[in-house]
C-alpha positions as CSV (number, residue, x, y, z in Angstrom):
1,X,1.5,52.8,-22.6
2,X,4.4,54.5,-20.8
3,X,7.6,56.0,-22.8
4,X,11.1,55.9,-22.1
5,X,12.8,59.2,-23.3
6,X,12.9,63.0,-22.8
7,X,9.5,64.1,-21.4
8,X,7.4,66.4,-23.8
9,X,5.1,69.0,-22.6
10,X,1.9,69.6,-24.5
11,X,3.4,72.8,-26.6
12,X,6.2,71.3,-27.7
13,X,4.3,67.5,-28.5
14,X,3.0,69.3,-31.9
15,X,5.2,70.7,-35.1
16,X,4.7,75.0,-35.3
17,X,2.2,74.5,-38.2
18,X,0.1,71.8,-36.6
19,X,-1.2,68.7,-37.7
20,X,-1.5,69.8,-40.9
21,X,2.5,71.0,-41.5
22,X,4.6,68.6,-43.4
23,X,7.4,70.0,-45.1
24,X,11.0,68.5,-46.0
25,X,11.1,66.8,-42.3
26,X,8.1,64.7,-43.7
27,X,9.6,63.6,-46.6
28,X,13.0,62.8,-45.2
29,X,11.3,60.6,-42.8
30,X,9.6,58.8,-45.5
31,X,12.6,58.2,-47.3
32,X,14.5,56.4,-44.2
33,X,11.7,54.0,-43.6
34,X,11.6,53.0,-47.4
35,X,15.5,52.7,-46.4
36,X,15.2,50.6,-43.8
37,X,12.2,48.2,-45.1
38,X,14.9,47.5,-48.3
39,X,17.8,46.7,-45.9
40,X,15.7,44.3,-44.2
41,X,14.6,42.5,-46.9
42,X,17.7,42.1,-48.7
43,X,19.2,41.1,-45.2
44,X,16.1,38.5,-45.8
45,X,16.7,37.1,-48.9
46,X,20.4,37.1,-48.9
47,X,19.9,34.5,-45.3
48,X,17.3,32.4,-47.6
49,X,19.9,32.7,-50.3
50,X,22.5,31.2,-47.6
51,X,20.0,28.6,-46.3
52,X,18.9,27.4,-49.9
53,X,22.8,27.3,-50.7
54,X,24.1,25.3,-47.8
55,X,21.2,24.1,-45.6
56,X,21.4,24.7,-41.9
57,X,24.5,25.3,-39.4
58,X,25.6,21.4,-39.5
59,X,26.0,19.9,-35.8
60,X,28.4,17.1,-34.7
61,X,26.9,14.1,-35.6
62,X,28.1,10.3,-35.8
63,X,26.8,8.0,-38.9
64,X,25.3,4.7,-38.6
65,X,23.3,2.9,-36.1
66,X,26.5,2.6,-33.5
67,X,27.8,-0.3,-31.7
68,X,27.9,-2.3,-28.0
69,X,24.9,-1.1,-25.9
70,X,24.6,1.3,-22.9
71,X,21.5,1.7,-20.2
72,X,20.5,5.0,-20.1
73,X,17.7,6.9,-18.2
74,X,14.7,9.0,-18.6
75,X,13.4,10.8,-15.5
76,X,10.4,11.8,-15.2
77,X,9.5,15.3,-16.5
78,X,12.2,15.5,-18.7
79,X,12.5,18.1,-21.9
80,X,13.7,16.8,-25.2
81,X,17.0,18.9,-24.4
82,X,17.9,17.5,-21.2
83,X,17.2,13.8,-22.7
84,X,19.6,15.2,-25.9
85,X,22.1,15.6,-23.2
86,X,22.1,12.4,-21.0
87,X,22.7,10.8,-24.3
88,X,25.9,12.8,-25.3
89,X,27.3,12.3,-21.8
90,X,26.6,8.7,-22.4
91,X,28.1,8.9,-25.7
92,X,25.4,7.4,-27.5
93,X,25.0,10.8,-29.4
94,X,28.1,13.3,-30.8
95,X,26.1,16.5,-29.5
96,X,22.4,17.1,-28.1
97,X,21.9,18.9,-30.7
98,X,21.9,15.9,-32.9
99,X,19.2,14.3,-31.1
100,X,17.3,17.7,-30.8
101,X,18.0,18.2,-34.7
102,X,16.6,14.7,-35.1
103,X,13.1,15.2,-33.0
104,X,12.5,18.5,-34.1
105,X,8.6,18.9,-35.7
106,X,8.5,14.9,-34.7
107,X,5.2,14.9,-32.8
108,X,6.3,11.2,-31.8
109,X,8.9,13.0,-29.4
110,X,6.1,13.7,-26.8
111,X,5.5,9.8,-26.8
112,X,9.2,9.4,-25.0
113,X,8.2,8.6,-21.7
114,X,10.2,7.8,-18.5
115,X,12.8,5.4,-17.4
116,X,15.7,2.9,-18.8
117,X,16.3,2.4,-22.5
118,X,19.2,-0.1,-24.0
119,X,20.5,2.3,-26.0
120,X,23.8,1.8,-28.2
121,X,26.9,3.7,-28.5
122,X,28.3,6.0,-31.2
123,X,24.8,6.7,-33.2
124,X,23.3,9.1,-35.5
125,X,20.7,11.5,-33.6
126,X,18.3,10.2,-36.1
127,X,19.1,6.8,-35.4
128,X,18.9,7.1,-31.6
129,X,15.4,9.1,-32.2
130,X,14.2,5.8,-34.1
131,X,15.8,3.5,-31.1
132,X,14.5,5.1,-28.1
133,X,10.9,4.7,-29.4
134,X,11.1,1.6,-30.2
135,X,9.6,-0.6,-27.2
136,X,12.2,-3.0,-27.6
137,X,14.6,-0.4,-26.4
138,X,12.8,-0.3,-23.1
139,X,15.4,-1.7,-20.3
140,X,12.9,-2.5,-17.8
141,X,10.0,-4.8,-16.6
142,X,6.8,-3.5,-15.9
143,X,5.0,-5.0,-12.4
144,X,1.7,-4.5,-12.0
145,X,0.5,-4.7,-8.2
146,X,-3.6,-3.7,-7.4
147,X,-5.2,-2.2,-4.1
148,X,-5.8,-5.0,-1.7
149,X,-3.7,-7.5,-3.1
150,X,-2.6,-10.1,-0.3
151,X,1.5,-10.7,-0.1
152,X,1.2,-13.9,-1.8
153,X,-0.4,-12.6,-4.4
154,X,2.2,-9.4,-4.8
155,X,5.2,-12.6,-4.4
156,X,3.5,-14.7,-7.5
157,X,2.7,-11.4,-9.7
158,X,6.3,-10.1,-9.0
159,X,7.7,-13.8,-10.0
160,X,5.9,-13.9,-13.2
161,X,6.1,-10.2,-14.4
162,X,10.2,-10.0,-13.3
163,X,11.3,-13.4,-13.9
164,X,12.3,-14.0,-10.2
165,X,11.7,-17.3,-8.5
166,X,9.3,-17.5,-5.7
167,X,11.6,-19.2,-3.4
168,X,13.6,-16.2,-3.4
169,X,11.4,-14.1,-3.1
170,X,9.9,-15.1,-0.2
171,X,13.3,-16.2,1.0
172,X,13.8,-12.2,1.2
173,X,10.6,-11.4,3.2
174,X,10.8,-13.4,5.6
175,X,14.6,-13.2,6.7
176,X,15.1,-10.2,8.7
177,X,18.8,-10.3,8.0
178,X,18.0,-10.5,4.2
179,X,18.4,-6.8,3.6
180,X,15.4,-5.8,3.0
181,X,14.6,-2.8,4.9
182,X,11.0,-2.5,6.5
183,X,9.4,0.8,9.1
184,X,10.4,0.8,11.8
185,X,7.0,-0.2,13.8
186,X,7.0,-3.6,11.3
187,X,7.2,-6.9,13.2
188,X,11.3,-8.1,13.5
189,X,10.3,-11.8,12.2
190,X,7.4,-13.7,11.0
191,X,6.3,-14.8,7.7
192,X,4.1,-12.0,7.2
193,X,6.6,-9.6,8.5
194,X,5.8,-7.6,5.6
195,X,2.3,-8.2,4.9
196,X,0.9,-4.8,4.2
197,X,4.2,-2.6,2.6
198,X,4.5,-4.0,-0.6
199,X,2.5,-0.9,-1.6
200,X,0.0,-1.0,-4.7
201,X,1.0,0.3,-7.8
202,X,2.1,0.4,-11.4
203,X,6.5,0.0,-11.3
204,X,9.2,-0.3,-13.7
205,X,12.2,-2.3,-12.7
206,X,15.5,-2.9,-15.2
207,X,15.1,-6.4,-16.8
208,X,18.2,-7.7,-14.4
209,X,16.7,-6.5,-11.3
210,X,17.1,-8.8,-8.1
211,X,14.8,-9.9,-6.3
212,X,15.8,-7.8,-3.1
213,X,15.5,-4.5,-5.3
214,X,12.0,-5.2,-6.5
215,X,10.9,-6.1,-3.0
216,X,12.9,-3.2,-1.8
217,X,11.0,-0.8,-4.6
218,X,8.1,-1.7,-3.0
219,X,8.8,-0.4,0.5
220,X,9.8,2.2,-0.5
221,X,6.9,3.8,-2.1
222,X,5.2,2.4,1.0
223,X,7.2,5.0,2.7
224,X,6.7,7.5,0.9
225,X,2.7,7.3,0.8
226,X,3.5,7.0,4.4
227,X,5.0,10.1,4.5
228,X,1.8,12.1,2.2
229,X,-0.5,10.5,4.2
230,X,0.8,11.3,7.7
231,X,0.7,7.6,8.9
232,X,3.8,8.0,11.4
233,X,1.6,10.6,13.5
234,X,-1.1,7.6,13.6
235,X,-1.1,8.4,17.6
236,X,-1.5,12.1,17.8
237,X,-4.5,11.5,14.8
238,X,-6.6,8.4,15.8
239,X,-5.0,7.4,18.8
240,X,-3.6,4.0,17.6
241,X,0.4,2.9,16.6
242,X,1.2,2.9,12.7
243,X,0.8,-0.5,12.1
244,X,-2.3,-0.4,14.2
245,X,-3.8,1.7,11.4
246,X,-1.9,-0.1,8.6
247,X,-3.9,-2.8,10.1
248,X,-6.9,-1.1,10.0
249,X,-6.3,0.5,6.5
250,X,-6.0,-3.5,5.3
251,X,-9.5,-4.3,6.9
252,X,-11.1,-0.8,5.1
253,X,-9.3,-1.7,2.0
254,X,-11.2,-5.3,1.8
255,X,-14.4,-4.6,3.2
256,X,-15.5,-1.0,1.6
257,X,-15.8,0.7,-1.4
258,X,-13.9,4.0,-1.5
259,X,-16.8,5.8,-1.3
260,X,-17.5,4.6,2.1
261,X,-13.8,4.1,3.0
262,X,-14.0,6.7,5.8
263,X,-17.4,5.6,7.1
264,X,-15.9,1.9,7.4
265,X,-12.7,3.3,9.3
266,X,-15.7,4.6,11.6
267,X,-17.5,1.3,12.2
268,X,-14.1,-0.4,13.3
269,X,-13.0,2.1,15.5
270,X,-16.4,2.4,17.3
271,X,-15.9,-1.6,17.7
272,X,-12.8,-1.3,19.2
273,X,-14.0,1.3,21.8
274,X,-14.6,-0.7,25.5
275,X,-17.4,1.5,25.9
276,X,-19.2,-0.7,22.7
277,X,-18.6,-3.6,24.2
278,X,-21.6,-4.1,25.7
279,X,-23.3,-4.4,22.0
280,X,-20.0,-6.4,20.0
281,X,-18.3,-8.0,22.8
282,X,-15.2,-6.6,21.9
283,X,-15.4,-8.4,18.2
284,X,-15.1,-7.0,15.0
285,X,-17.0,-9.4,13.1
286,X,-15.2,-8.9,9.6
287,X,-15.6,-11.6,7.0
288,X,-12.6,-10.3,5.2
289,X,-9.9,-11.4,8.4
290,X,-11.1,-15.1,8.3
291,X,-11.2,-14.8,4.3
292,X,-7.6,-14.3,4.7
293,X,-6.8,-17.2,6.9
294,X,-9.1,-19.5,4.4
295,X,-7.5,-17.8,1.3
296,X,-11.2,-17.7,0.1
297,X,-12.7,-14.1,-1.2
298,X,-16.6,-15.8,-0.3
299,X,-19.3,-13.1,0.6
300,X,-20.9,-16.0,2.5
301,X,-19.3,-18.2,5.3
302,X,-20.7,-21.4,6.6
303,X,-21.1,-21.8,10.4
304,X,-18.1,-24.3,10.4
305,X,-15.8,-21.5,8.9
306,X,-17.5,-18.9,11.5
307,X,-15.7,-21.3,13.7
308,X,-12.9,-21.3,13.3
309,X,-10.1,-20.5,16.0
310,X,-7.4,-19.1,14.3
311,X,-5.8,-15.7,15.1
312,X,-7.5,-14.0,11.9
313,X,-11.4,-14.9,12.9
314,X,-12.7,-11.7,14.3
315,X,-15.6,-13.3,14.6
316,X,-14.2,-15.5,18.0
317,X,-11.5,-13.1,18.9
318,X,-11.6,-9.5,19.9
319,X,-9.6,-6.6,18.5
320,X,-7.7,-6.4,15.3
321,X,-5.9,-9.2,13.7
322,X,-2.4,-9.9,14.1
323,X,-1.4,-8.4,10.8
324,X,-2.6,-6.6,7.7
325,X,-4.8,-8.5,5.6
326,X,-3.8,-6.9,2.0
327,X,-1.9,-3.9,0.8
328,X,-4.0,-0.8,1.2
329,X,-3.6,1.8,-1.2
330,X,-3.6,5.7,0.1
331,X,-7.2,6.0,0.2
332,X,-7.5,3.3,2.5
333,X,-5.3,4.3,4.6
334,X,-5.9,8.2,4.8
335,X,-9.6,7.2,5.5
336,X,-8.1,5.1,8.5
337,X,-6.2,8.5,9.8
338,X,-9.7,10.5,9.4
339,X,-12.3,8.2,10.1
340,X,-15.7,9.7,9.1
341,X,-17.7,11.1,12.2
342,X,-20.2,8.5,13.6
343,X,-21.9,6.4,15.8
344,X,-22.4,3.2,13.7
345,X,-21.8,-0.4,14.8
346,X,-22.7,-2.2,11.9
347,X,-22.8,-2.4,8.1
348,X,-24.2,-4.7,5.4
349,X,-23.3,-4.4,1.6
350,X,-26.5,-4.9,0.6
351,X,-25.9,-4.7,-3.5
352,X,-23.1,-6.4,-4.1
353,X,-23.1,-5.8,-7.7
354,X,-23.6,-2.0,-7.3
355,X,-21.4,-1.7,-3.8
356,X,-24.8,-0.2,-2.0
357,X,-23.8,0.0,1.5
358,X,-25.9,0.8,4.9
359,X,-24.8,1.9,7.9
360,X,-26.7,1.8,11.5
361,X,-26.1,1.6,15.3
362,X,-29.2,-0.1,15.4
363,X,-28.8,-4.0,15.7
364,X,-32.0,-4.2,14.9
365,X,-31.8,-2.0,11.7
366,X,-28.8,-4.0,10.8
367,X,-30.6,-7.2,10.7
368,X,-33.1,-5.7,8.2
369,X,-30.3,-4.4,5.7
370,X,-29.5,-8.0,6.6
371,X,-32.7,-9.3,5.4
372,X,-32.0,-7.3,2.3
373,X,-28.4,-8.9,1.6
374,X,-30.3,-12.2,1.6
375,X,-32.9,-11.4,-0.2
376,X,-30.5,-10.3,-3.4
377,X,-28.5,-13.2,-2.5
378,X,-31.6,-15.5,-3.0
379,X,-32.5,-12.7,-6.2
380,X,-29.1,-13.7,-7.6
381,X,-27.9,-17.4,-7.2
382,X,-24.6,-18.0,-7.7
383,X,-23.2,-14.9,-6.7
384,X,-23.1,-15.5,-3.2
């Protein structure tokens, strides 16, 4: 422990008789420390006496349960303080430290999560505590959007969750002078013009949002995994353009658990090498692209759908599809910028139930794993 103070040497450290010398200075010193212990606690009691008298410093405070209404908004992260103050500047308070007085030893303060509460004007902070946890308060709709779902499915899940009618919805997407803003590399028209940034995940929108700010949300979250994930450097990483990948990202997103998400990303790119072509012909082979087209989710096609000759069969035409297939979450899409390292040209799921999945360069190999996709087919009827 270091001292602040005039340094002592070891002779002058002691008192002249020793350890043992006490004398008047002793006693003196006694006497101030019984001093200050009684000043202390009568300061003590006399602020208990204050606090039992008249309670504690009263804040500014407004009575009653207030009037009109006012949106106001939680970010995310905030402290009890900083949400005390967005409601004073929004007047639904008198002070903060009404609301803070309010909360204070409430453990049901940690509960106040973010983002836009109906709040109303000119309330008590105990009142406005009450309020902003009660659900009802919440000024927002919450959407809902998995991994892998398709862009009808996002436009009928975003219709029944927001209120918004389909027609306008898909109105939006597919005009590209509607407002909505896609990347750069996305198609200019089409309707699947944005088939594969209407990113997956959990939002909240205010209850009056329009469709165009939903779709528009969407985007740009999009963007912003875009951004983490390094998918506008798709060229100098794997060689293809961004929507090349997006595209590729869809197919890995359908076809592969994430477990083997980078492994997939693998078997697609080795397809799409000419120097392969000599085993695929230049064909993918996915059952998920022509499940798209068909709007099925089958793990088993008939020959007549394997015939198909639309744009989306990779089974009749080489190289990717047009267009994404789904929405790829992150995952999908990071394992699409770092394929795993690999020489495979084939896979077969060959537990469905359990996602078991082989991988070999061997045709031959592949039509035992095959063999062994059948066989749990045949194991399991119905689920094929």
């Amino acid at each position: 422990m270091s001292h602040v103070g005039i340094p002592m040497d070891e002779s002058s450290s002691r008192s002249p008789g020793g350890p043992e010398h006490r004398g008047r200075g002793g006693f003196a010193a006694v006497m101030a420390v019984v001093l200050i212990v009684g000043l202390g606690a009568a300061a003590f009691f006399g602020a208990r006496f204050v606090w039992q008298q008249f309670g504690p410093t009263p804040v500014e405070d407004y009575e009653g349960s207030g009037t009109g209404s006012v949106v106001i908004v939680v970010e995310d992260g905030n402290t009890i303080t900083q949400i005390a103050n967005t409601l004073y500047e929004a007047d639904v308070v008198a002070s903060p430290e009404a609301f803070i007085q309010a909360t204070d030893g409430d453990s049901r303060a940690t509960s106040i999560g973010p983002g836009a509460y109906e709040m109303r004007l000119q309330m008590s902070g105990e009142a406005a505590f009450e309020l902003i946890l009660d659900p009802a308060a919440r000024y927002e709709s919450t959407v809902v959007l998995p991994e892998g779902f398709r862009i009808d499915q996002t436009v009928a899940r975003t219709s029944e969750s927001m209120a918004l009618p389909e027609d306008e919805l898909w109105a939006i997407l597919r005009d590209p002078g509607s407002g909505l803003v896609l990347p750069d590399y996305a198609p200019e028209s089409g309707e699947l013009r944005a088939e594969g940034f209407l990113f997956p995940a959990t939002y909240g929108f205010a209850k009056d949002a329009t469709s165009l700010t939903v779709l528009q949300g969407y985007v740009d979250r999009f963007n912003a995994s875009a951004a983490r994930t390094g998918l506008d450097n798709a060229e100098a990483l794997v060689g293809f353009s961004p929507y090349e990948v997006l595209i590729v990202a869809s197919l890995v997103q359908a076809e592969g658990l994430p477990q083997d998400f980078d492994k997939v990303a693998r078997v697609i790119y080795n397809r799409l090498d000419p120097d392969t072509w000599g085993d695929t012909n230049g064909l993918l082979q996915l059952d998920a692209t022509l499940n798209y087209a068909l709007e099925e989710s089958t793990l088993v096609l008939s020959n007549e759908q394997l015939q198909d000759d639309g744009p989306y069969n990779t089974y009749t035409r080489t190289g990717l599809p047009p267009t994404p297939i789904n929405s790829p979450g992150e995952d999908a899409i990071a394992a699409a910028l770092a394929p795993a390292d690999g020489d495979w040209l084939y896979y077969v799921t060959v537990n469905p139930d359990t996602g078991e999945t082989k991988f070999t360069e061997d045709y031959d190999e592949f039509l035992v794993y095959k063999a062994e996709f059948q066989q749990w087919c045949a194991d399991n009827p119905g689920k094929c």
